[in-house]
DOVOBA-788804 format. One record per residue (C-alpha): residue in three letters; chain; x, y, z. Coordinates in nm, 2 decimals, always signed. Example, Ala and Ser with C-alpha at 12.3 -4.5 7.8 and 13.67 -1.06 7.14 Angstrom:
REM residues 2
<"ALA"; "A"; <+1.23; -0.45; +0.78>> <"SER"; "A"; <+1.37; -0.11; +0.71>> 
This chain:
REM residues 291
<"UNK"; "A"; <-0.56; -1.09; -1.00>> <"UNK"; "A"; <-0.42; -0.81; -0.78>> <"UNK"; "A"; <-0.09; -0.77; -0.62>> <"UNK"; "A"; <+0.01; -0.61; -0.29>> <"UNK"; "A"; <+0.29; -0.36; -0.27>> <"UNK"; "A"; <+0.43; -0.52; +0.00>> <"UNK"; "A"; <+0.67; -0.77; -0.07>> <"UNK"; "A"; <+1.09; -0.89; -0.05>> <"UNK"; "A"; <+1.36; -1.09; -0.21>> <"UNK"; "A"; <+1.73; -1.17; -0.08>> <"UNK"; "A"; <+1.99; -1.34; -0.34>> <"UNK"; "A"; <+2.31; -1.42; -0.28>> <"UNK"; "A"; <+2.62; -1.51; -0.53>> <"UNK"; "A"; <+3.03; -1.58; -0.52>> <"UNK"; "A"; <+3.20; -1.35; -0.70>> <"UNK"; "A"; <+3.58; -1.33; -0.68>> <"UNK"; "A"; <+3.72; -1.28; -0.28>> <"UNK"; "A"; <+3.39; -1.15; -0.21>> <"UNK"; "A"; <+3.01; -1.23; -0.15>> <"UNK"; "A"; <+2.72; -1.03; -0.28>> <"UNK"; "A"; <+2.40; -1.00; -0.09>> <"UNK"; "A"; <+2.14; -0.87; -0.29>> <"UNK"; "A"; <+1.81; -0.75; -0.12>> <"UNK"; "A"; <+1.45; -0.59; -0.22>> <"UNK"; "A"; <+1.22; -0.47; +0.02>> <"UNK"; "A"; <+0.88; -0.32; -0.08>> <"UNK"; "A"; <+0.59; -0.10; +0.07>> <"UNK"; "A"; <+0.30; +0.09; -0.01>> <"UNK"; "A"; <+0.34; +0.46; -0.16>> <"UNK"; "A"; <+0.08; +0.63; -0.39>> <"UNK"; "A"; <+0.39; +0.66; -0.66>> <"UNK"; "A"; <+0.73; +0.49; -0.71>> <"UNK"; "A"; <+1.00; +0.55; -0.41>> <"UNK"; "A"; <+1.33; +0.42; -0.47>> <"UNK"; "A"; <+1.64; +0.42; -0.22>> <"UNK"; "A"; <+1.94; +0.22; -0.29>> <"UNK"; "A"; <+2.24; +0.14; -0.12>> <"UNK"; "A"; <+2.55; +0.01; -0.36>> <"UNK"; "A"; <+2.87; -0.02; -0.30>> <"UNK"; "A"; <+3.12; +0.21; -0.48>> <"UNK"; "A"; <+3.23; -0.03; -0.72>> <"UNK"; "A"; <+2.95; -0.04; -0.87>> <"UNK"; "A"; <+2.80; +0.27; -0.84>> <"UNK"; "A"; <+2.78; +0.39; -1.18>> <"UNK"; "A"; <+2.53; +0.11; -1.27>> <"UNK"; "A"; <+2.29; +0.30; -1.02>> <"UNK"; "A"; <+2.09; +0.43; -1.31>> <"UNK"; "A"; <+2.03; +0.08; -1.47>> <"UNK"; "A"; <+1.94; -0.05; -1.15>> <"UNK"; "A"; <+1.69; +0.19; -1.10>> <"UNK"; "A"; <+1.52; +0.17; -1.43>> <"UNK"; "A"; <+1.56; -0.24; -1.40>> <"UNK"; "A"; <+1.35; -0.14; -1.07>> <"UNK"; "A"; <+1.09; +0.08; -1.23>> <"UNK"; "A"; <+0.99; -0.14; -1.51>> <"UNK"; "A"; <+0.95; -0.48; -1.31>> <"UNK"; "A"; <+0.79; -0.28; -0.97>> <"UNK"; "A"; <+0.58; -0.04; -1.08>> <"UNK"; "A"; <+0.50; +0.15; -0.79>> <"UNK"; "A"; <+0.58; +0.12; -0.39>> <"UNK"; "A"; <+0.81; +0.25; -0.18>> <"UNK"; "A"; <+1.15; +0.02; -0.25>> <"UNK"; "A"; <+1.48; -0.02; -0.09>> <"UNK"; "A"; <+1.73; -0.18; -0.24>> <"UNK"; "A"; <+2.07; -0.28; -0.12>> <"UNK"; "A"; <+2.42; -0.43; -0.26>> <"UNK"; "A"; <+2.67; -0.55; -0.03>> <"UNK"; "A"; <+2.99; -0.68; -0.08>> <"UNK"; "A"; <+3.16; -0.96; +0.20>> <"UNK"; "A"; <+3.55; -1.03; +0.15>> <"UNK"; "A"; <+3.59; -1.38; +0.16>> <"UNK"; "A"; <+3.97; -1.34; +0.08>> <"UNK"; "A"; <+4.18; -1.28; +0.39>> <"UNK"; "A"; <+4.48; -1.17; +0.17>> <"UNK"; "A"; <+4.31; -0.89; -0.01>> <"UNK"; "A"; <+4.56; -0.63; -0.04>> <"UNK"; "A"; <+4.49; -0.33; +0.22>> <"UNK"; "A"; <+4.57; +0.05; +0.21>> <"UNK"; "A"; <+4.67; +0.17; +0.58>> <"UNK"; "A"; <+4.65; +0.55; +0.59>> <"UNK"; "A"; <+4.91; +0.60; +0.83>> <"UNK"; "A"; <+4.84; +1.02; +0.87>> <"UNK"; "A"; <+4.45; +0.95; +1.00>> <"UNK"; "A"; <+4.59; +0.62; +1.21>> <"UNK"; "A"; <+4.83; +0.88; +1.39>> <"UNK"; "A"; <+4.56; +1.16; +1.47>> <"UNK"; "A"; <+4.34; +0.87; +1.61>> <"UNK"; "A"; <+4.61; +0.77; +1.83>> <"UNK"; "A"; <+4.67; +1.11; +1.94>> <"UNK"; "A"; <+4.34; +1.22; +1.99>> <"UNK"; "A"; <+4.27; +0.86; +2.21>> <"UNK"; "A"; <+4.59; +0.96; +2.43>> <"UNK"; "A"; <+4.46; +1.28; +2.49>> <"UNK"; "A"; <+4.09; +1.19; +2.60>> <"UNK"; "A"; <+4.25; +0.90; +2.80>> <"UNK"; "A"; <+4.47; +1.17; +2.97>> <"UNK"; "A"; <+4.17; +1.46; +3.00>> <"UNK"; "A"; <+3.98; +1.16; +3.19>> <"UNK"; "A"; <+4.25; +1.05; +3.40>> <"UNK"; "A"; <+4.31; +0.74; +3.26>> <"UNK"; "A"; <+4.62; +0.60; +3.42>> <"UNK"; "A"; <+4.66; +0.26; +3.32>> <"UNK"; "A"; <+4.89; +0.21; +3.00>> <"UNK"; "A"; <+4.66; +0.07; +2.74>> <"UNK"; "A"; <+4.78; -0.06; +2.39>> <"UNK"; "A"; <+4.58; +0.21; +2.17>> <"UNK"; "A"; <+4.63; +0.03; +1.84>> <"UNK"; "A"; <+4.41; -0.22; +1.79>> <"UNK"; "A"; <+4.16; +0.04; +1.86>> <"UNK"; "A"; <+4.32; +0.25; +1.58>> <"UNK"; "A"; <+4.31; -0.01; +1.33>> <"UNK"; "A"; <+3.91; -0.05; +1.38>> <"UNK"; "A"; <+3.84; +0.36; +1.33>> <"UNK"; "A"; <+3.69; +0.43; +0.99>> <"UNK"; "A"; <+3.91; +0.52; +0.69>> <"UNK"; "A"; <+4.26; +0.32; +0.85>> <"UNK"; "A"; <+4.23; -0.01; +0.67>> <"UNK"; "A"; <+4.09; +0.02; +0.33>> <"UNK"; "A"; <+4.07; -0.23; +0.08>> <"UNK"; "A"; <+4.24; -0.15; -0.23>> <"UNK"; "A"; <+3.94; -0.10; -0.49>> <"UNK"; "A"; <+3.90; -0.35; -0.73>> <"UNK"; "A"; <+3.69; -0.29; -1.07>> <"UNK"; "A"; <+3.43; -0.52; -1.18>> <"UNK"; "A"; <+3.49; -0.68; -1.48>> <"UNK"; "A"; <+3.19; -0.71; -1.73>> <"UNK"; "A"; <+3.14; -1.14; -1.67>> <"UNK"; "A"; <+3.09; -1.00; -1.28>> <"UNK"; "A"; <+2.82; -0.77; -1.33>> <"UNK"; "A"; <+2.64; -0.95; -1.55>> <"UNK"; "A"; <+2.62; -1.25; -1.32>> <"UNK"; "A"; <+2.53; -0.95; -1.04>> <"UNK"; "A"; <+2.22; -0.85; -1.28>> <"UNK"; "A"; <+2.09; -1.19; -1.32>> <"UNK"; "A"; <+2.11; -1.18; -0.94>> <"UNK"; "A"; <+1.91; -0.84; -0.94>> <"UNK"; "A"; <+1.64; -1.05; -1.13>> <"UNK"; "A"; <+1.61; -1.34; -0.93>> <"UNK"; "A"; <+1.57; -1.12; -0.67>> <"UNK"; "A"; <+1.28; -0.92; -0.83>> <"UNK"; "A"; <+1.14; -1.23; -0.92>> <"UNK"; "A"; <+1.11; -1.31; -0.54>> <"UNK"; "A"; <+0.92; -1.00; -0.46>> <"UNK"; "A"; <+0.72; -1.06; -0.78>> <"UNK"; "A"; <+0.58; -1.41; -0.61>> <"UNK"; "A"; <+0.53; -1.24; -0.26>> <"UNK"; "A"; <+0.35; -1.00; -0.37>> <"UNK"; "A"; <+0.13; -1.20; -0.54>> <"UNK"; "A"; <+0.12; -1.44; -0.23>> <"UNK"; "A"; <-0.02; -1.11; -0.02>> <"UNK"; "A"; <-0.23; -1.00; -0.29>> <"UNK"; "A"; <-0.43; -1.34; -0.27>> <"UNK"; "A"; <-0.46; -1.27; +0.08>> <"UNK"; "A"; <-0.57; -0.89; +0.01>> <"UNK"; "A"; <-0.82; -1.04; -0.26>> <"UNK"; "A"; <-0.98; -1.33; -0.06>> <"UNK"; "A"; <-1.10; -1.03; +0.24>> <"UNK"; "A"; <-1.21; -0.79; -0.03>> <"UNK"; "A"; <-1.40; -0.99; -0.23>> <"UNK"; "A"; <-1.60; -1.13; +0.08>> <"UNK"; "A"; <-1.69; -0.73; +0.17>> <"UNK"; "A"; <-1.82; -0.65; -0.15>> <"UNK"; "A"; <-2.03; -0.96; -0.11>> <"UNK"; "A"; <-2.09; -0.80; +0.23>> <"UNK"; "A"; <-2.20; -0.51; +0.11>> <"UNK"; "A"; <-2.40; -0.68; -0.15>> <"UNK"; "A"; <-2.56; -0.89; +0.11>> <"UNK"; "A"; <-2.69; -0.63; +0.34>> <"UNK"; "A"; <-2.83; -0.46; +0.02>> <"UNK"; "A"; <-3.09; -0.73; -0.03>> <"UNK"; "A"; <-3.19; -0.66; +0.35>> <"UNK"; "A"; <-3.33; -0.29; +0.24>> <"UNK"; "A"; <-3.60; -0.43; +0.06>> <"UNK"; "A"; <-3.86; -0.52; +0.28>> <"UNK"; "A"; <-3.78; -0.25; +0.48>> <"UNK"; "A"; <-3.80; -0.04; +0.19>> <"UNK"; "A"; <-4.18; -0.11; +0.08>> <"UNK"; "A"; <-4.29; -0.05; +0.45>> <"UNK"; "A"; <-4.13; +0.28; +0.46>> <"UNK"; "A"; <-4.32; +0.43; +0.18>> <"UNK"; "A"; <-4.65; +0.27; +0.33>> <"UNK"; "A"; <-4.54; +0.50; +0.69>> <"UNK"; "A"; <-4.44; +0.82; +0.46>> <"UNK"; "A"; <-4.85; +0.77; +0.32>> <"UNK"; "A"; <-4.99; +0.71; +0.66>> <"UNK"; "A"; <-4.80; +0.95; +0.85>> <"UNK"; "A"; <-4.86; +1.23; +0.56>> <"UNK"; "A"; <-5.28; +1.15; +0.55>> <"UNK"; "A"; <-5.27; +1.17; +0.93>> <"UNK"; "A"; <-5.09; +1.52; +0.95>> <"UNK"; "A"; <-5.38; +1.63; +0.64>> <"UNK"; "A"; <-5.68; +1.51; +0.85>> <"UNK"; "A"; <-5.57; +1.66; +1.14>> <"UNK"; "A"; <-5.52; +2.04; +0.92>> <"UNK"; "A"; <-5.86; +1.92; +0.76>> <"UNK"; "A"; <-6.08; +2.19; +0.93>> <"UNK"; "A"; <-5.85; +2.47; +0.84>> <"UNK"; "A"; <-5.73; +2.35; +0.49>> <"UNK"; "A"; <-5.92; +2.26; +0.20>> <"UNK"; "A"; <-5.72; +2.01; -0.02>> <"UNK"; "A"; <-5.76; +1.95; -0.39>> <"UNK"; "A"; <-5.70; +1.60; -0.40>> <"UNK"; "A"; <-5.57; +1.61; -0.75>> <"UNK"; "A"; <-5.33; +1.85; -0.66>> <"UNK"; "A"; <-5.21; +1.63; -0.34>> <"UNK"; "A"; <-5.19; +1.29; -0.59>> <"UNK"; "A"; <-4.96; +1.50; -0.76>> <"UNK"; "A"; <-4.75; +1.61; -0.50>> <"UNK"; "A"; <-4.72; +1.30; -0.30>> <"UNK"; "A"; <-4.61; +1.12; -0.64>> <"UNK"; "A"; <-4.33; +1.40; -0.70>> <"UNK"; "A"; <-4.22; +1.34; -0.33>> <"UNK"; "A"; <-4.25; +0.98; -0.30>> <"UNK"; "A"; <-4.03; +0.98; -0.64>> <"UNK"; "A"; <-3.77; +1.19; -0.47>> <"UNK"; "A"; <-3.71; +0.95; -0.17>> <"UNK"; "A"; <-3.71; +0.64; -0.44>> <"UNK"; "A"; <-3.41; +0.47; -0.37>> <"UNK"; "A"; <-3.42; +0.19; -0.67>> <"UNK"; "A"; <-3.18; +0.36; -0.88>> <"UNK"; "A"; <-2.97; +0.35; -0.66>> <"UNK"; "A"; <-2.95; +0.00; -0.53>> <"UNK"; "A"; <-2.90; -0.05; -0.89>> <"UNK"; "A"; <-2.59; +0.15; -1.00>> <"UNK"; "A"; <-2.44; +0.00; -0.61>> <"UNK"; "A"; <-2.54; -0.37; -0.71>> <"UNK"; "A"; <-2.38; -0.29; -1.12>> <"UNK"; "A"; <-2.07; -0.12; -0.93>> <"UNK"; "A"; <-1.98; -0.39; -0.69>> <"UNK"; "A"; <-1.98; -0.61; -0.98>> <"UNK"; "A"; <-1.78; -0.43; -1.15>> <"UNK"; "A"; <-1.55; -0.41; -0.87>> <"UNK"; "A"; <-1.54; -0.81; -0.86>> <"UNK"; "A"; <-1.47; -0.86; -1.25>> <"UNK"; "A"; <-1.18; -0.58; -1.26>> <"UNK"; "A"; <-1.04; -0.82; -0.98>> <"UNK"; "A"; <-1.00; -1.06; -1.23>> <"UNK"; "A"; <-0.81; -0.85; -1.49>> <"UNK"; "A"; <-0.42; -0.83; -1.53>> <"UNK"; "A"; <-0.18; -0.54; -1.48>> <"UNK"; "A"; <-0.20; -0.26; -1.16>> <"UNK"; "A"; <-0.55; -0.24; -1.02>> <"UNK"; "A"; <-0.50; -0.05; -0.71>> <"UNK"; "A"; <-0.59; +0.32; -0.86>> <"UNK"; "A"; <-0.89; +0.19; -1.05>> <"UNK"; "A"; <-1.03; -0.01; -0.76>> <"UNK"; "A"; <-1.00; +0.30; -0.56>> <"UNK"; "A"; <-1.23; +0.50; -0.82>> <"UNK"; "A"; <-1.48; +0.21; -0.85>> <"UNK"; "A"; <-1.46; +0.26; -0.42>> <"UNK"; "A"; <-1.56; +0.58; -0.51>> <"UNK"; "A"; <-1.83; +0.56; -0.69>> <"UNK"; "A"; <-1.96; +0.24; -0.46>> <"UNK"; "A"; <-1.96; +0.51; -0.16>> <"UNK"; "A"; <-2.14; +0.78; -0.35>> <"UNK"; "A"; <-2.44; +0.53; -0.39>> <"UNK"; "A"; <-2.44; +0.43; -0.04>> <"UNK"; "A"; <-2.45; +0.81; +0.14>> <"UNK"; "A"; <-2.77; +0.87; -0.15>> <"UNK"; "A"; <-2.92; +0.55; -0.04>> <"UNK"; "A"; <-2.87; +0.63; +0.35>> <"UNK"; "A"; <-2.97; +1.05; +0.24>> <"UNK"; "A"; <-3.30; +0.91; +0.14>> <"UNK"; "A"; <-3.37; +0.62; +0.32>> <"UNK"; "A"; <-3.58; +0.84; +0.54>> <"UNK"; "A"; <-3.60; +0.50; +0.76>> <"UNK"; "A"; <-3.42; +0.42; +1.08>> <"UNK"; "A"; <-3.32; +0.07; +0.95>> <"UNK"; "A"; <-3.28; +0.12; +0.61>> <"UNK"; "A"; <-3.00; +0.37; +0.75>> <"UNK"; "A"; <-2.83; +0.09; +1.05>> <"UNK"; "A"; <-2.79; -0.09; +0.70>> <"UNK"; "A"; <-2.64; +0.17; +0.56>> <"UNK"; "A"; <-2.36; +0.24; +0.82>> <"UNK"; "A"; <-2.28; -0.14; +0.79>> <"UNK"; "A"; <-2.21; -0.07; +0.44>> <"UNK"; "A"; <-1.98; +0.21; +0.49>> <"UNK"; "A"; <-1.78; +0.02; +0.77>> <"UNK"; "A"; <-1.74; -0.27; +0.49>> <"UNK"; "A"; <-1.63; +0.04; +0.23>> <"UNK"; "A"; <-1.39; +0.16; +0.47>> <"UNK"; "A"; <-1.24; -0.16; +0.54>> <"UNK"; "A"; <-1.23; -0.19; +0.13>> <"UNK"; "A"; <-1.05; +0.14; +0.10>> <"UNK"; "A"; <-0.77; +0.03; +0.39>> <"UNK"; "A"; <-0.69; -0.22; +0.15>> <"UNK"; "A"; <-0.67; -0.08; -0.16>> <"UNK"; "A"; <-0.42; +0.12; +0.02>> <"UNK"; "A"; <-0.13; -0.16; -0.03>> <"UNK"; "A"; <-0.24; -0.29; -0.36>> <"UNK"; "A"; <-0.01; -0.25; -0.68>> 
């Protein structure tokens, strides 16, 4: 069963005057991408995180954030009285360089500029993080079931172009006898008509046109693409990350496809044959997003 790399998780918990709001967002990317966003209390558990991330994503571009919410109005505050002063000074001077005549209170401005109000940092005991971690899971657990969700959805299209492709396989055969029947006629016509100037030892042209017709024989062919495309369909079925094996069974799928159309030597076996590589392409697309 595959997975898509797209997928997302949100968690939140109650932790002691604040909230923590956990969140997972996946995409596609040929290897694992990781960018998180923690606060500073907890920043020295980045390297866990990421590992913890690793091992249950795999692969995908991720982005992963922490926030913390105060839920306690009388959290204890540091007011950084020098920067509060130079962002009162440097607001009176703008206000005077633009003219600004009418007397303004300047401080509740103040108070909102970065770095003014800080809250005093708080460590976070072990109990805390642990219940933070089990968060962390939860959350990856929600991705884990989205991802499956999307992969079902990846699966369901994929599975009915390979059965496409399949399909419009059986169609080459009748075509297929009737072309060699053409390549006979047409090559007899083009002898009878050279017949006065060119003697032909008919032996030797049995041969030839056996060697040729040969050549242009397309059977192997339509059966390494029928044996591929079910291998394709039974690898679907397998556990663990499928996308960069599906992608070289897609490989192999359109190799067999440009031989057939290189020597269909037929004008419908080939229309048959670009239907097939616009179901392939629409294949490879997906495999794009999957795990």
């Amino acid at each position: 069963m595959i997975k898509s790399m797209t997928g997302f998780g949100k968690t939140e918990l109650e932790l002691k005057n604040k909230k923590v709001i956990i969140e997972i967002k996946t995409l596609n990317s040929k290897q694992i991408d990781i960018n998180t966003r923690m606060p500073l209390a907890i920043r020295t558990k980045e390297l866990e995180v990421r590992s913890l991330l690793s091992a249950k994503l795999e692969r995908g571009k991720i982005d992963f954030s922490i926030n913390f919410e105060q839920t306690d109005e009388s959290i204890d505050y540091t007011f950084n009285k020098e920067i509060a002063k130079k962002y009162y000074e440097e607001i009176r001077s703008l206000a005077s360089e633009i003219n600004q005549t009418e007397s303004l209170n300047y401080l509740p401005i103040v108070l909102k500029m970065p770095d003014v109000l800080k809250p005093n940092k708080e460590d976070l005991d072990k109990d805390s993080w642990e219940r933070i971690e089990k968060s962390i899971v939860d959350a990856l657990i929600q991705v884990d079931e989205f991802r499956t969700q999307e992969g079902t959805h990846l699966q369901e299209d994929i599975v009915s172009r390979i059965n496409g492709i399949t399909g419009l396989l059986d169609e080459v055969g009748p075509f297929e006898s009737e072309r060699i029947n053409q390549i006979k006629t047409r090559i007899h016509k083009k002898l009878k008509e050279m017949q006065q100037d060119l003697k032909v030892d008919q032996n030797r042209f049995e041969q030839e046109l056996i060697y040729y017709l040969e050549k242009i024989d397309i059977t192997e062919e339509k059966v390494r693409l029928n044996k591929h495309c079910d291998y394709f369909l039974e690898s679907l079925e397998t556990e663990g990350s499928l996308g960069k094996k599906l992608s070289f069974i897609s490989q192999e799928i359109g190799r067999e496809i440009n031989t057939l159309g290189s020597k269909a030597n037929d004008v419908n076996i080939q229309k048959i044959v670009i239907q097939m590589k616009d179901e392939l392409e629409k294949i490879k697309e997906q495999l794009f997003n999957i795990l």
